[in-house]
N, C-alpha and C positions, 0 to 999 in steps of 0.2 A: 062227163068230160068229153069235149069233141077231139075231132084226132089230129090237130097242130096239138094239143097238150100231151095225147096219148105218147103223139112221136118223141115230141119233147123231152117228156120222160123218160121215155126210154133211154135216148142220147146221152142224157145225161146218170143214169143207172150206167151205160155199156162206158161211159167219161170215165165215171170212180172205179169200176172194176178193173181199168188198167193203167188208171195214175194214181191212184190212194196207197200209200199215205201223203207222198210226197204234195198232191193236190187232190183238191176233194171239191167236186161243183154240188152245191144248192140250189133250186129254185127257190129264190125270198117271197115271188109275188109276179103278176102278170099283171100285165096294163094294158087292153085290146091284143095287137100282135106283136108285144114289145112284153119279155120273159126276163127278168132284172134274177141275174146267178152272181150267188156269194159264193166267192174263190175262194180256200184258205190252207193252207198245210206247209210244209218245209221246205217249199219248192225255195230254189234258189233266183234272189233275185235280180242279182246280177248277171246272170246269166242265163236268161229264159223266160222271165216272170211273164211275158206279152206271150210266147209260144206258150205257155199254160192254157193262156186264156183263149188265145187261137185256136187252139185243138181242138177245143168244145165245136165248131163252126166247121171242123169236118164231120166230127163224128154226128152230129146234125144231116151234113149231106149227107150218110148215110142212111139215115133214117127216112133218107126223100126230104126233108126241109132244107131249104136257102135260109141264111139269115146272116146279117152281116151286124156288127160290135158297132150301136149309137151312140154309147157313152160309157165311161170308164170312173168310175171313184175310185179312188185313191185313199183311205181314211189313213187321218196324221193319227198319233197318239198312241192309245194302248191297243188297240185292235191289231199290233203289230202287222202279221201276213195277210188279213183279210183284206179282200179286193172284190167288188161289188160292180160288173157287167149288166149293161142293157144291150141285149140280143131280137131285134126285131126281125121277125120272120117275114120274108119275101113275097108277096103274091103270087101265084102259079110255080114256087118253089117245089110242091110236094109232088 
C-alpha cells in the first residue's frame, strides 16, 4: 500500500472515530488519485448533509493530503442515507 492510501486511511479511520454513528465514511474503491467514499448514517439532511461530507477533506489535511470533492452521487430509492463521494487527491498536497 503506498502512502496517499496509508494517509487515506487513516483520515478516514480518525472520520468514523468522531462522527459515527450519526456518519460513517468507507473507501468503496480507488481509481489512480481519485478515492470514491460511501457516506451513510443518521446524519441529518437537511441540515448538514454536504458538511458530513466536507469534513472528510479536512480531516485529510490533516493527514498532509489536499483533495478536493469531484463528484457527488446521490442514489434515489432504497439506499435511503448513502451518498457516494469522489475525492481526488491533489499533487504536492502531502
Amino acid at each position: 500500500m503506498d502512502e496517499v492510501a496509508k494517509r487515506f486511511r487513516l483520515a478516514v479511520k480518525k472520520y468514523n472515530m468522531y462522527r459515527a454513528p450519526e456518519a460513517v465514511a468507507q473507501i468503496a474503491t480507488r481509481k489512480g488519485d481519485t478515492f470514491y467514499v460511501v457516506f451513510d448514517g443518521t446524519y441529518c439532511e437537511t441540515c448538514g448533509l454536504y458538511d458530513w461530507i466536507d469534513d472528510l477533506k479536512y480531516v485529510l489535511e490533516e493527514t498532509g493530503l489536499r483533495a478536493e470533492i469531484v463528484k457527488l452521487h446521490e442514489p434515489e430509492g432504497p439506499t435511503g442515507s448513502r451518498r457516494i463521494a469522489a475525492f481526488k487527491v491533489i499533487k504536492g498536497g502531502s
